[in-house]
C-alpha positions as CSV (number, residue, x, y, z in Angstrom):
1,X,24.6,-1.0,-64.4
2,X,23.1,1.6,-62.5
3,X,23.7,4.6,-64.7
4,X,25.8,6.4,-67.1
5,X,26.2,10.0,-68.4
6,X,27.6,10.1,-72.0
7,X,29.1,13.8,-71.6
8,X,31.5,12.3,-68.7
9,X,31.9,9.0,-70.6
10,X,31.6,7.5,-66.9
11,X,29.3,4.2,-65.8
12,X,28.2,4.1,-62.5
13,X,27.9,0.0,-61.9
14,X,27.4,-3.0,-59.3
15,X,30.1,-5.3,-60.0
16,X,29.5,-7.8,-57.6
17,X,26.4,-8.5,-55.0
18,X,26.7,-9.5,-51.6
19,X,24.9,-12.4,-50.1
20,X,23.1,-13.9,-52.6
21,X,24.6,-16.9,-54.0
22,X,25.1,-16.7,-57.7
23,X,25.3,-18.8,-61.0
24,X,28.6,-20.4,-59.8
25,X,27.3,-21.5,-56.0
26,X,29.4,-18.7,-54.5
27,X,28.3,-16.0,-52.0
28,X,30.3,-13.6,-51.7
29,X,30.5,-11.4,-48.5
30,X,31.1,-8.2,-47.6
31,X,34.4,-7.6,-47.0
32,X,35.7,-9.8,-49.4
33,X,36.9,-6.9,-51.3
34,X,38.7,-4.5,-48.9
35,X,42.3,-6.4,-49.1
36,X,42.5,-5.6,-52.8
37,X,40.7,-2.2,-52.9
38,X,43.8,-1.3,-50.7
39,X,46.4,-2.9,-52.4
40,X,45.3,-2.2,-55.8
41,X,42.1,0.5,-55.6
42,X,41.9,3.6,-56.8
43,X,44.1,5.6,-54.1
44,X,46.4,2.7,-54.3
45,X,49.9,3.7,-55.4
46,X,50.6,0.8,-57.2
47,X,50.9,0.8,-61.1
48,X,48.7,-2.5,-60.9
49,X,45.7,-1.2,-59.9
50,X,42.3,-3.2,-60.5
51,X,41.6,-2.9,-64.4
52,X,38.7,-1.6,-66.6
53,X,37.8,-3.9,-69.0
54,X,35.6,-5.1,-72.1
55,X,34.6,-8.8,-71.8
56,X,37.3,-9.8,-69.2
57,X,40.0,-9.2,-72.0
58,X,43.5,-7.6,-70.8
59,X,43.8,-6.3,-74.5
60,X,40.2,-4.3,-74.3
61,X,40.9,-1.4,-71.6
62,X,38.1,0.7,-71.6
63,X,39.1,3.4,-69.2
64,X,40.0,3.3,-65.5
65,X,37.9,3.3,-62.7
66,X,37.2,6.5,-61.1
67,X,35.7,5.2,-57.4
68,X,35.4,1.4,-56.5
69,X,34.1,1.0,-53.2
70,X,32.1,-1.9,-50.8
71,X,28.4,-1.0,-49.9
72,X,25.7,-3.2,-48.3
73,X,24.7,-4.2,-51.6
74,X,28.0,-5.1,-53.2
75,X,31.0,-4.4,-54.8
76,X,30.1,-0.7,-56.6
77,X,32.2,1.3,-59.1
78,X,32.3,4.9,-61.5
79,X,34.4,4.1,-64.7
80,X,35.4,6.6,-66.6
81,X,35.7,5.2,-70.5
82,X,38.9,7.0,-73.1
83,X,38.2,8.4,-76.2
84,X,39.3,5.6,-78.2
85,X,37.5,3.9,-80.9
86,X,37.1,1.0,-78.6
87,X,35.2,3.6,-76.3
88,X,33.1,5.3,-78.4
89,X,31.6,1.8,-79.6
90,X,31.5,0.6,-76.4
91,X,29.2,3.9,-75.4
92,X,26.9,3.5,-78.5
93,X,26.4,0.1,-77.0
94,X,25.7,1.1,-73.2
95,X,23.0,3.9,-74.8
96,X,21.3,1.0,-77.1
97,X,21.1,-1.2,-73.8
98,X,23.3,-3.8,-75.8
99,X,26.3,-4.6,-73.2
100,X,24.2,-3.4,-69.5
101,X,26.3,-5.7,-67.2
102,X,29.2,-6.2,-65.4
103,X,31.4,-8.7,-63.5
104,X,34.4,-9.8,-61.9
105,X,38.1,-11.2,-62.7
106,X,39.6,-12.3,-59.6
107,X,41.5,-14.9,-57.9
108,X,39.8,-17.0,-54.8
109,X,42.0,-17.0,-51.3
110,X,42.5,-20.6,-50.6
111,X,41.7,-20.3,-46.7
112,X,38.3,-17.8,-47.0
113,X,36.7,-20.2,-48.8
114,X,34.3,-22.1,-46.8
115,X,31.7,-24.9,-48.0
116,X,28.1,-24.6,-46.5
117,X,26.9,-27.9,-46.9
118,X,23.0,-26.4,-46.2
119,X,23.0,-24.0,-48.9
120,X,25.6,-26.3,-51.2
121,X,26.8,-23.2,-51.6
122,X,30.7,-21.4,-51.2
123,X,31.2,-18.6,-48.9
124,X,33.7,-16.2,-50.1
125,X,35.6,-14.4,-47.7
126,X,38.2,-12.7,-49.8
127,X,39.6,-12.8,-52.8
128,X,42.0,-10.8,-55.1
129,X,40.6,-8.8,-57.4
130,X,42.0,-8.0,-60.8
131,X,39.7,-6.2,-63.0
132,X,36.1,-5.8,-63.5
133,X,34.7,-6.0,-66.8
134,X,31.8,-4.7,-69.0
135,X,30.1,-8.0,-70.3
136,X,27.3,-9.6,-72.2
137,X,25.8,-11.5,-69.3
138,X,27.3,-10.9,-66.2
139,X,27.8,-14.2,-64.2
140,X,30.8,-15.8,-62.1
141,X,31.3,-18.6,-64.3
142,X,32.6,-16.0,-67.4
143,X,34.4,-14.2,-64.3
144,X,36.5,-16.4,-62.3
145,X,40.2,-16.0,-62.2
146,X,41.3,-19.6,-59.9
147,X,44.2,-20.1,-58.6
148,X,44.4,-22.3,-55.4
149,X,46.7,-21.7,-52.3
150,X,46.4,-23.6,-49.3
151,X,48.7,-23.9,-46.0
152,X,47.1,-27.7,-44.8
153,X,47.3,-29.6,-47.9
154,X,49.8,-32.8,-47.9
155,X,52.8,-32.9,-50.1
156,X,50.7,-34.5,-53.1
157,X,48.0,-31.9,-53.2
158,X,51.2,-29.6,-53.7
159,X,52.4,-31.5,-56.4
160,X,49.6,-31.7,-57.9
161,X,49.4,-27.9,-57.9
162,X,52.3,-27.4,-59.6
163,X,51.9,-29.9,-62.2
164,X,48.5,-28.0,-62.7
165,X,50.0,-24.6,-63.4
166,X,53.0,-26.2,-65.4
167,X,50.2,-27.2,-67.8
168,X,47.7,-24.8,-67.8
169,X,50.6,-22.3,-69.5
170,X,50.1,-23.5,-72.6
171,X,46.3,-22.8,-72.9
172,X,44.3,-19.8,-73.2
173,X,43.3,-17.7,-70.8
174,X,39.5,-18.6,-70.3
175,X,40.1,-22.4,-70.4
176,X,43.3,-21.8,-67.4
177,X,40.8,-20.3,-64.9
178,X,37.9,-22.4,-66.1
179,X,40.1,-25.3,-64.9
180,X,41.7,-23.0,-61.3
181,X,38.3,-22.4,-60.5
182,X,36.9,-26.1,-60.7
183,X,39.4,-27.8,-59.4
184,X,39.9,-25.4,-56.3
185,X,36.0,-26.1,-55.4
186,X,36.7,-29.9,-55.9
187,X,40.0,-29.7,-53.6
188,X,37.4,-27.5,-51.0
189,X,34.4,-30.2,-51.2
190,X,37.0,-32.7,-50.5
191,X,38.4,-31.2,-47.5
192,X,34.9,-30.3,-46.3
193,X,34.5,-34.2,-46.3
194,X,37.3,-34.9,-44.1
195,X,36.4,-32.1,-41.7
196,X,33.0,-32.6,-40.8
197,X,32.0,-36.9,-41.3
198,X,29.4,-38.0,-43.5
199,X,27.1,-41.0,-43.7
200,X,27.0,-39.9,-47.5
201,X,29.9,-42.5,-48.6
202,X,30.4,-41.1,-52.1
203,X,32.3,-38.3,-50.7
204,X,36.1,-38.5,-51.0
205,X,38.6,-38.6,-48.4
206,X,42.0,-36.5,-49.0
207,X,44.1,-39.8,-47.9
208,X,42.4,-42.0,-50.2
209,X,42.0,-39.0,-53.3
210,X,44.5,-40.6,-55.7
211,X,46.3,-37.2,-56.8
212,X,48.2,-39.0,-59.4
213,X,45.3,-39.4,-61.5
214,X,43.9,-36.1,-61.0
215,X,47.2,-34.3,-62.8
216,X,47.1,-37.2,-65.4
217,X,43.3,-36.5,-66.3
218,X,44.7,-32.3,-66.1
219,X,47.7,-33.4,-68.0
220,X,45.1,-34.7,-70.5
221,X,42.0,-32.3,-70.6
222,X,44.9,-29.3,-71.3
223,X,47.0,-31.2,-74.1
224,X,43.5,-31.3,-75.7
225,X,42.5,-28.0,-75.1
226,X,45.7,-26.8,-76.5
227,X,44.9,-28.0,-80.0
């Protein structure tokens, strides 16, 4: 958070830094932001425009965002909070330094995700953006919103996918991109393998990645999840 002014009810805030890779082995880079700033920003005409939230929860709106723009430093934004109950808490809570960070709910892009094997670290090209959310602590792994596209994958990765998302309905939110977001890094570190060869034998080959077992172990973790 970089300021607030309590007579405007408006928070001035970094909602996501560029170039640094962050709790969740992602590095986002500039740029990564402009598709959905468009499509969904402030002087967007959509009704769907990126959302203002409390702790990543579409049921806590705080406000909308004023100005949500890309600087060298990151992803910035001015949220202005309503004069709600929710609000007014929410402002006693910014003064006493209790909730002083922010973060992300997005979606990655399938194809601008790349893998540097150097840094073992994802670069993020672009991804969709949904909302940005007042929080506790303010890391990518309470932020991510996965959901995996990709254009080269073979007719079982597909499968897969859609056996994924036929599960993940029936569990809560937190737990469906908890699952998006780790299986679209696993489905990038394997395609990484068959890229670029490696003496390192313990990484998997897509031809040889029984997909089967993958949606049964899925299948599984969700049916337990759900109880």
């Amino acid at each position: 958070m970089k300021g607030f002014d309590l007579t405007k009810r408006e928070v001035h805030m970094i909602l996501n830094a560029f170039g640094n890779k962050d709790d969740d082995g992602d590095i986002v880079q500039k740029g990564a932001f402009a598709k959905s700033l468009l499509e969904r920003g402030v002087g967007s005409k959509t009704d769907r425009k990126i959302a203002y939230l409390k702790f990543h929860d579409m049921k806590m709106p705080l406000g909308t965002f004023k100005e949500l723009y890309e600087t060298d430093r990151g992803l910035e934004a001015v949220g202005r909070i309503d004069e709600t109950a929710l609000g007014d808490e929410t402002l006693i809570q910014i003064q006493n330094k209790t909730l002083n960070q922010h973060s992300i709910g997005f979606e990655y892009i399938w194809d601008k995700i790349d893998y540097d094997e150097t840094n073992d670290a994802f670069i993020v090209k672009e991804i969709n953006l949904w909302e940005g959310s007042l929080v506790v602590l303010g890391t990518n792994e309470n932020t991510g919103v996965l959901e995996v596209r990709g254009k080269d994958f073979d007719d079982q990765v597909a499968e897969v996918m859609s056996d994924l998302e036929k599960h993940l309905k029936g569990i809560e939110y937190k737990s469906q991109y908890d699952l998006r977001r780790v299986f679209s890094k696993v489905l990038t570190l394997v395609e990484h393998a068959t890229l670029k060869p490696s003496k390192d034998t313990l990484k998997p080959d897509i031809k040889t990645v029984d997909w089967s077992h993958i949606a049964k172990a899925i299948q599984l973790t969700t049916k337990n999840k759900s109880k």
